[in-house]
N, C-alpha and C positions, 0 to 999 in steps of 0.2 A: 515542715519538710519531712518524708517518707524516707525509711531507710535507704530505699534504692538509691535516693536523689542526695542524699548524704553521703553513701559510696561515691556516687560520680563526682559529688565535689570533692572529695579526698583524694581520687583517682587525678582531678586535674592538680590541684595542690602538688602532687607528687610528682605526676609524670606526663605536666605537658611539655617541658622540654625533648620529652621521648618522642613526642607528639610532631612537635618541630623536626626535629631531626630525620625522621621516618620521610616527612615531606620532604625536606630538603634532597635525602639520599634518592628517592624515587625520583626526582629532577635529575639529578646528578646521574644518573647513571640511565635512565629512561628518556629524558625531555631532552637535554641541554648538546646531548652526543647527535643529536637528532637534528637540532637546530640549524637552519639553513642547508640542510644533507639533504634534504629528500629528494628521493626518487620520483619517478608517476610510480613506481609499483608500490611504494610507500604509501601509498592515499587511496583509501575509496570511499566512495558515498554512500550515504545509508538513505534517507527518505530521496536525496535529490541530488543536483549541482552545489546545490548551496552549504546543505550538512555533510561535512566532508568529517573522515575518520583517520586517524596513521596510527602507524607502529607505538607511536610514542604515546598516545591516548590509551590502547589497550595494553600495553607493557607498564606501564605506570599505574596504571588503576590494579591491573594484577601484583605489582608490588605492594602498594597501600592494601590492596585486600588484604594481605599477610600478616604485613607488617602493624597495622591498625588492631584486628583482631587477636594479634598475638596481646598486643599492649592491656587489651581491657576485657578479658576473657568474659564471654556470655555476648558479648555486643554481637551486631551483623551491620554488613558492609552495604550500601545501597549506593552503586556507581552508574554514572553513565551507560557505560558502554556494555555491563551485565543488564540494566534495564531494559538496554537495545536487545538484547538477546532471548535474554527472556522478561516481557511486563511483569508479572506477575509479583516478580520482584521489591517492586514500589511499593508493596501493600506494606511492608516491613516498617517503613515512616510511623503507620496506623500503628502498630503493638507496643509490648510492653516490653521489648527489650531496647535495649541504649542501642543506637544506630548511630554510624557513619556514615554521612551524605559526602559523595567523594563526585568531582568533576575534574578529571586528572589535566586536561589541558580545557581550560574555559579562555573562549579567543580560537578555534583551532584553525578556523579560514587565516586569521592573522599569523599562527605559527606556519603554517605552510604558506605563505606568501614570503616569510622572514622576515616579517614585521614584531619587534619586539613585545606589543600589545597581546600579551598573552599571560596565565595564570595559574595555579593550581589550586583548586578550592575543598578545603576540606570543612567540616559542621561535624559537632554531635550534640546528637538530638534523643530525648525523650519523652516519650509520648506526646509529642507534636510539638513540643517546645525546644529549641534548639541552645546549648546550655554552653555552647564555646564553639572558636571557629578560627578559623587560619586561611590567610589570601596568599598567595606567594607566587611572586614578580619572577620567576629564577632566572630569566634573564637580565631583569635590572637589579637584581641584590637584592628585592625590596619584601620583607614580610610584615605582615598587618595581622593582629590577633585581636581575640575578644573572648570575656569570659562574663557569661551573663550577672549585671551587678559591679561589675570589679573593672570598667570600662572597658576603652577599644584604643589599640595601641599598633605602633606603625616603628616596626626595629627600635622598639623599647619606649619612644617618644608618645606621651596622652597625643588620642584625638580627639577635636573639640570641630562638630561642625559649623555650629554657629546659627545665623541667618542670614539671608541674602541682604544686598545693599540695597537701600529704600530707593526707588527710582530708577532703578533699571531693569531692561528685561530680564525673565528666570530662563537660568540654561538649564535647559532638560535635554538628558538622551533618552531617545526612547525604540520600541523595537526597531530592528533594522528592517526597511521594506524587501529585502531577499527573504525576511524568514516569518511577514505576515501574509494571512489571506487577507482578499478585499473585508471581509467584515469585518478582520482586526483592524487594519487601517482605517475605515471608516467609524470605529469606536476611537481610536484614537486623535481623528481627525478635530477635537474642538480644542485640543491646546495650539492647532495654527490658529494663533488668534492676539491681538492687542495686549504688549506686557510679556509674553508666552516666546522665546527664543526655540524651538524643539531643533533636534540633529540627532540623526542616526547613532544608535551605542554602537560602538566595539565589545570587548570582552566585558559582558555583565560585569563580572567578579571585580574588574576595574572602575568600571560606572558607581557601583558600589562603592569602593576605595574613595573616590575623587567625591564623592557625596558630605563622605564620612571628615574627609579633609578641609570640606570648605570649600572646593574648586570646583563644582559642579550643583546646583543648589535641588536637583531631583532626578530621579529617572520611573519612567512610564511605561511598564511592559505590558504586552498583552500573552502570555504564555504562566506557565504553573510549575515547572519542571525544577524539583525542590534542589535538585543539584546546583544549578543557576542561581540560587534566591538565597539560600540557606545560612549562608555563612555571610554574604553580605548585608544580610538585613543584621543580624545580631551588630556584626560590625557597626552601621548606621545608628540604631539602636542606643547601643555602649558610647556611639558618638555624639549623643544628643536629639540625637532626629526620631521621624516618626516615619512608620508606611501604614497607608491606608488603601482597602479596594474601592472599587467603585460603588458599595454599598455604604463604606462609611467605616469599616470594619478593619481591624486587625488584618492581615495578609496573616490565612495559612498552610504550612507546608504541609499536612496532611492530603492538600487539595479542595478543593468545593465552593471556591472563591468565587466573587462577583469581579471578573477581568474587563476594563484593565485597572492595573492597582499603580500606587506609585511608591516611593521611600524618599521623604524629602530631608533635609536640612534641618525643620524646623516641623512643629504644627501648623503653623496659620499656614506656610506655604503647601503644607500637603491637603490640607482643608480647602487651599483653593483650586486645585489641581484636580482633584476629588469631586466638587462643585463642576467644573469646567468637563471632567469626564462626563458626567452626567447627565448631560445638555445632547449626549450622542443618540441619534436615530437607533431605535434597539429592532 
């Protein structure tokens, strides 16, 4: 282990409570005042109908940019909704300083419906490797953390995912069809098949959670967007599970992946998921 990476673990050692807290208040004062309030003038859409943006997504990720960078001086901030504005952005994941992968509201169609299924997702990550991470329900109370090594934990309780039960079908979420093209669904399309349960995800960041917990035995995306993936996979991870792309490979957040990838429960479930992608017309 390289100096740098001996910092960051002393820095989490110290001050991921800080870490927690920073999330928490950027809820609290950005998300939660927001929740079931909105306006139409509070919402617009960035590529479509479907990716929808509010007050609360970019007020909150502008909190965490602060308050993040304040915590672990030399880091930078890689959010959503700065990606949205400027790409160029994302290339930061690729360097050598410690980054925060921040998706201030993951779920946001669901927080603007007033659907509780909603999250805030934070990761930090170095040089591609993602080294702790935080999911937070704030509307259900609920925070789930992970520190690479040291497990994955759900308001202080071990998660252990397990394996799926012998004999029944595997529930997979997988992308939602509002936010594939035909070719993604059509790569997707060999897990409709024998054994193979699939159902549209909600909030990644959740899909993730319910993996990690045992309640969900994989999820299947077709997208790369490390904000989405980052903190959940570590989670998975620290929980026992695996994710693999469609190559056979590690999923990683730098980008460059063989899509679609999955993160399962276990090995042999992602090995056959993997398998099953496979079989897709390319």
């Amino acid at each position: 282990m390289n100096e740098e990476t001996e910092t960051i673990d002393e820095f989490l050692t110290r001050r991921a409570a800080d870490v927690e807290d920073a999330i928490r208040a950027a809820a609290a004062a950005e998300i939660l005042p927001r929740f079931r309030c909105l306006t139409a003038a509070d919402v617009d859409q960035k590529s479509g109908p479907h990716d929808l943006v509010t007050d609360a997504d970019r007020l909150a990720e502008k909190r965490l940019t602060e308050a993040l960078g304040a915590l672990l001086p030399g880091s930078v901030v890689v959010g959503e909704e700065a990606v949205h504005a400027d790409p160029a952005t994302y290339r930061a994941i690729q360097g050598d300083l410690p980054v925060w992968i921040v998706d201030p509201v993951d779920g946001t169609r669901q927080f603007v419906h007033g659907d509780d299924g909603f999250c805030t997702l934070v990761a930090l990550a170095h040089r591609g490797v993602v080294l702790a991470s935080w999911t937070y329900a704030a509307a259900r109370g609920r925070l789930a953390t992970a520190v690479r090594g040291q497990g994955a934990f759900l308001d202080g309780e071990r998660l252990s995912a397990g394996a799926p039960a012998t004999g029944r079908d595997l529930a997979v979420a997988t992308s939602h069809p509002d936010y594939t093209t035909d070719a993604q669904k059509s790569a997707l399309r060999p897990l409709w098949t024998d054994g193979v349960a699939p159902r549209p995800c909600g909030s990644a960041g959740l899909e993730y959670l319910a993996v990690a917990r045992g309640e969900l035995d994989a999820v299947a995306f077709s997208w790369e967007a490390a904000w989405d993936h980052a903190a959940g996979l570590l989670l998975v991870e620290e929980a026992g599970g695996t994710h693999l792309t469609r190559s056979g490979e590690p999923f990683r957040i730098a980008g460059g992946n063989a899509l679609p990838f999955t993160a399962a429960r276990d090995t042999a479930t992602a090995h056959r998921l993997t398998e099953l992608l496979r079989t897709a017309a390319v």
